[in-house]
N, C-alpha and C positions, 0 to 999 in steps of 0.2 A: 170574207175572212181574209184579214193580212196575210201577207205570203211568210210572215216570219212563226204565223201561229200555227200555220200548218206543218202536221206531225210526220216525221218523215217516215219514207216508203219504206214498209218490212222487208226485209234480205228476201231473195228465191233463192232455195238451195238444188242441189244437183242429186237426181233421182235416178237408181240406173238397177235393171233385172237382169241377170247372168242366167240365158232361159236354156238350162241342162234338163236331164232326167235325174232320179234319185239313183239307180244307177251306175252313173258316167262319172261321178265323182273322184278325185285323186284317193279320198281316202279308202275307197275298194277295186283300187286297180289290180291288190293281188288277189280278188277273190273273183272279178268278174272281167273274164276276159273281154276285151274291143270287138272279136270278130263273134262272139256270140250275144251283141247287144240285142240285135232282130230279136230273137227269144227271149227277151224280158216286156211283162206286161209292161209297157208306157202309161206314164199319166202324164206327160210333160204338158198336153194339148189341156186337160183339164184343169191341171192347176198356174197355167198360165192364166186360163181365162179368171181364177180367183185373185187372181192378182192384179186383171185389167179390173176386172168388175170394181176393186177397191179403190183403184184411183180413179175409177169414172166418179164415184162416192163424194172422193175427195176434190176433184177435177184437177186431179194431178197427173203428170205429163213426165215422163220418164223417156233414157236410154236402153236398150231392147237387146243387151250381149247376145247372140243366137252361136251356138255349136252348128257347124256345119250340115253335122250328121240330122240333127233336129230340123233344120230347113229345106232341107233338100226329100226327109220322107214325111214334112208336113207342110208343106206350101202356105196350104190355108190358113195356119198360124201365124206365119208371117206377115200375110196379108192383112189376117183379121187387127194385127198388134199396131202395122203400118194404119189403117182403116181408123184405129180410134185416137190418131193423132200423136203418136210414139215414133219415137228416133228407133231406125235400125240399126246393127253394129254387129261386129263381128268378135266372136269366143273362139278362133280357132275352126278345125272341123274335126278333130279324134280327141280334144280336149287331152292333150298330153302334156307333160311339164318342158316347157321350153327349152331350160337348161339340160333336158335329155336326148334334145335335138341336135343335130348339124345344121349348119344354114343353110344348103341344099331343102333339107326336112325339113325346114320351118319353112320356107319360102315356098314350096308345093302344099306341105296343107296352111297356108294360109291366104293362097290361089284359089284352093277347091273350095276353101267354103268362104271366104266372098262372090264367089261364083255361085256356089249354091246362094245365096242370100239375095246376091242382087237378080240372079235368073227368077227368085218365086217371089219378089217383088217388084219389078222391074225400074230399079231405080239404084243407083249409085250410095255407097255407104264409106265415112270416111273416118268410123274411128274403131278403136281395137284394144279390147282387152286379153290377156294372158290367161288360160286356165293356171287357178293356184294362184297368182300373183307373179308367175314364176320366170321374169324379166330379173334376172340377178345380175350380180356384179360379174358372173361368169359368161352374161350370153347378152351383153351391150349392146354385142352386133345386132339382134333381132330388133333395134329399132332404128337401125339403117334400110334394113331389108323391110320395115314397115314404112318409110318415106320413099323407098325405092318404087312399090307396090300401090303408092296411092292414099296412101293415110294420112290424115293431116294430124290426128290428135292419137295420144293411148293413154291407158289407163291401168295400168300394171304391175306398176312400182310402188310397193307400200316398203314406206322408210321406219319399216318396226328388225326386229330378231325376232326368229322365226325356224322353226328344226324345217321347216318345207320352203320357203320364201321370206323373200326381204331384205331390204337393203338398205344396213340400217347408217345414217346420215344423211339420207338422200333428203331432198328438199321435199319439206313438209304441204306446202299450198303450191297451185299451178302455176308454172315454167316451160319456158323453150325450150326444147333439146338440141344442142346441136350438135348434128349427128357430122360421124367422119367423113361421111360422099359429100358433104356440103351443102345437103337439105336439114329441114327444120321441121320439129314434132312438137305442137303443144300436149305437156301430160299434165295430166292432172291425178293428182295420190290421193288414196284415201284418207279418208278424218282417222285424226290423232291427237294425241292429249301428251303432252308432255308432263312428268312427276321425276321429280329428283334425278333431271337427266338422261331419261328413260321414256321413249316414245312408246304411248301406249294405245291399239285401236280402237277403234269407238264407230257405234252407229254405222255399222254393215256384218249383214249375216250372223256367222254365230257370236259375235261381239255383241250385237241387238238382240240377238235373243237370247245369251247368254246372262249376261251382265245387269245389273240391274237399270230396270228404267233413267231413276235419277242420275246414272252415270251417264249415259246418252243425254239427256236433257241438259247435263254440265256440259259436255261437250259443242250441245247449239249454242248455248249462253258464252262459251268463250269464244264462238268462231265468230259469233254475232257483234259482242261486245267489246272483246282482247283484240282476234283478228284484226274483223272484217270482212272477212272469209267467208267461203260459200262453205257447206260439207256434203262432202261427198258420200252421198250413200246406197249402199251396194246388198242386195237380195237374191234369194234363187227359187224358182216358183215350186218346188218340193219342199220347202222349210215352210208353206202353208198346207203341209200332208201329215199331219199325224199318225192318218192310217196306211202310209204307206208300208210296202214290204220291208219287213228289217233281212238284212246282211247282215252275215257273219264276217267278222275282221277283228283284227284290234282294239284290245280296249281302246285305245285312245281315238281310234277313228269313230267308233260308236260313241261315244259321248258326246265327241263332238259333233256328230252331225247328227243323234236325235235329241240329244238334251233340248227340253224347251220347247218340241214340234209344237204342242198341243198351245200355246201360249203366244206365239209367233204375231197370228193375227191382230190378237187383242196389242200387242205390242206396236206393229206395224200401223196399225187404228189411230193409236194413240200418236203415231209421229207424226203423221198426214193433216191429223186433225187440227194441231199446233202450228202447223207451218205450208208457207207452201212452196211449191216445188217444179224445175225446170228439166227439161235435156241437155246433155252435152253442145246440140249443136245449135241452143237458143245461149249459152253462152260464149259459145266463140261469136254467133252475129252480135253479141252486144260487143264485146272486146272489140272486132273489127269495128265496130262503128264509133266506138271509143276513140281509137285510133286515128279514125278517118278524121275525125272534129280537133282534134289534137294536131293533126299534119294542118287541117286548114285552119284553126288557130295561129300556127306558126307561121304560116305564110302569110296571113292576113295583117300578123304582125310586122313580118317583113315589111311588108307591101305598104306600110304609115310610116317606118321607122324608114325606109328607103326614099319616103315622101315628104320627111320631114328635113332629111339627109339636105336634100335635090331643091325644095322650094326656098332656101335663104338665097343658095346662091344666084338661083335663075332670077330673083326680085335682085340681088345686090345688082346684077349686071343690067337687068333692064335699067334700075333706077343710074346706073351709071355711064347708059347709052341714052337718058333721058337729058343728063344735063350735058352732054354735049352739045 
């Protein structure tokens, strides 16, 4: 086959699990207090595993957000996630909303549960996502004190309006941060769709399972076609729990986090099956290596253009110490 007939390579896109309990969630932080988590039945461990089980299915390959609290009294989960070829990462460890923090408070629990994470896998984790999204325009710092800490990438800033999070103008596709101590954070934002001016979410959590299919399927076809872009797509293994315990809260917490349980799957089925899908840290080695070919591009060009510079005149002078 000519090399011009060949059809070119389908995008990977970027696959990531924020692995909470049904629980721990912001939207019933006023009905279930932090220090009475112990006492709630857990399913985190179970319905994680429906979630590997799915991309074993699909042989799809995700980023693994773990809460501190979840890693530290389930080890073997971590293990088992690490075990079936999954990126670890870090959610935090009491899943609080950032901007509710000091930076004292965010830099201690965000110690303790990489600590947790990296002690029950015994391996180094280097990217980090915010419960909620909730890296705002109010608490910048938190991603000084995440390049101070070790992080090389986050993933936390969704550039929508938002009564909870968001920051809306922020740049829509992955970027360097540079932060004020004079380190550097690759983030990456969740998918979004622009309409009349108005960044709208797409394709994670209750977006996907809310929203209709075919607006998620718009959204691949313009990162794929418009972009070029990867999408960033974002789940929590209790949105494949229908029968979970319901909480009392808020109207508007409750819709939004049971609308759609029952359907989640079949939805999440349906995106795996169409596409396939990467970790955070199998895109930053491509970028690096991107990189790499592109610095030795340039120097290779150097090295002819410096050669081309240098060979006239070293012939002009031989040939001018020849006819003496």
């Amino acid at each position: 086959m000519k090399k011009h007939d060949q059809k070119p390579k389908p995008m990977t896109h970027i696959l990531s699990v924020d692995v909470e309990d049904y629980f721990q969630v912001e939207a019933f932080t006023g009905s279930v207090d932090r220090k009475g988590w112990h006492r709630w039945p857990s399913r985190v461990v179970a319905n994680t595993h429906r979630v590997l089980d799915l991309f074993d299915q699909h042989n799809a390959k995700g980023t693994f957000f773990f809460v501190g609290w979840v890693a530290e009294r389930f080890p073997h989960l971590v293990r088992e996630v690490q075990s079936r070829g999954h990126e670890l990462a870090c959610h935090s460890y009491w899943h609080r909303t950032v901007y509710s923090l000091t930076p004292d408070e965010f830099r201690k629990d965000t110690r303790q549960a990489k600590h947790a994470i990296e002690n029950a896998s015994g391996s180094p984790i280097a990217g980090y996502r915010a419960p909620s999204w909730s890296i705002t325009k109010s608490c910048l710092w938190a991603l000084d004190i995440l390049a101070e800490e070790g992080f090389t990438y986050d993933s936390s800033i969704y550039p929508i309006r938002h009564d909870l999070y968001g920051v809306p103008g922020a740049q829509r596709f992955p970027y360097t941060h540079d932060c004020a101590n004079g380190l550097k954070l690759r983030q990456f934002p969740p998918a979004t769709l622009r309409f009349f001016g108005t960044n709208l979410p797409a394709a994670g959590g209750g977006y996907l399972r809310i929203f209709p299919s075919a607006f998620t399927e718009l959204a691949f076809r313009t990162f794929e076609k418009k972009y070029g872009e990867r999408v960033v797509v974002y789940l929590h293994p209790w949105e494949l729990d229908p029968e979970q315990p319901r909480i009392s809260g808020p109207l508007k917490s409750r819709v939004r986090h049971y609308t759609n349980l029952k359907h989640m799957h079949a939805k999440l089925n349906t995106v795996l099956s169409r596409r396939k899908f990467q970790p955070f840290k199998d895109v930053l080695a491509e970028e690096a290596a991107e990189t790499e070919a592109q610095q030795s591009a340039r120097h290779s060009s150097g090295l002819v253009a410096d050669k081309h510079l240098h060979e006239p005149r070293h012939a002009v002078a031989h040939t001018a110490k020849g006819r003496r």
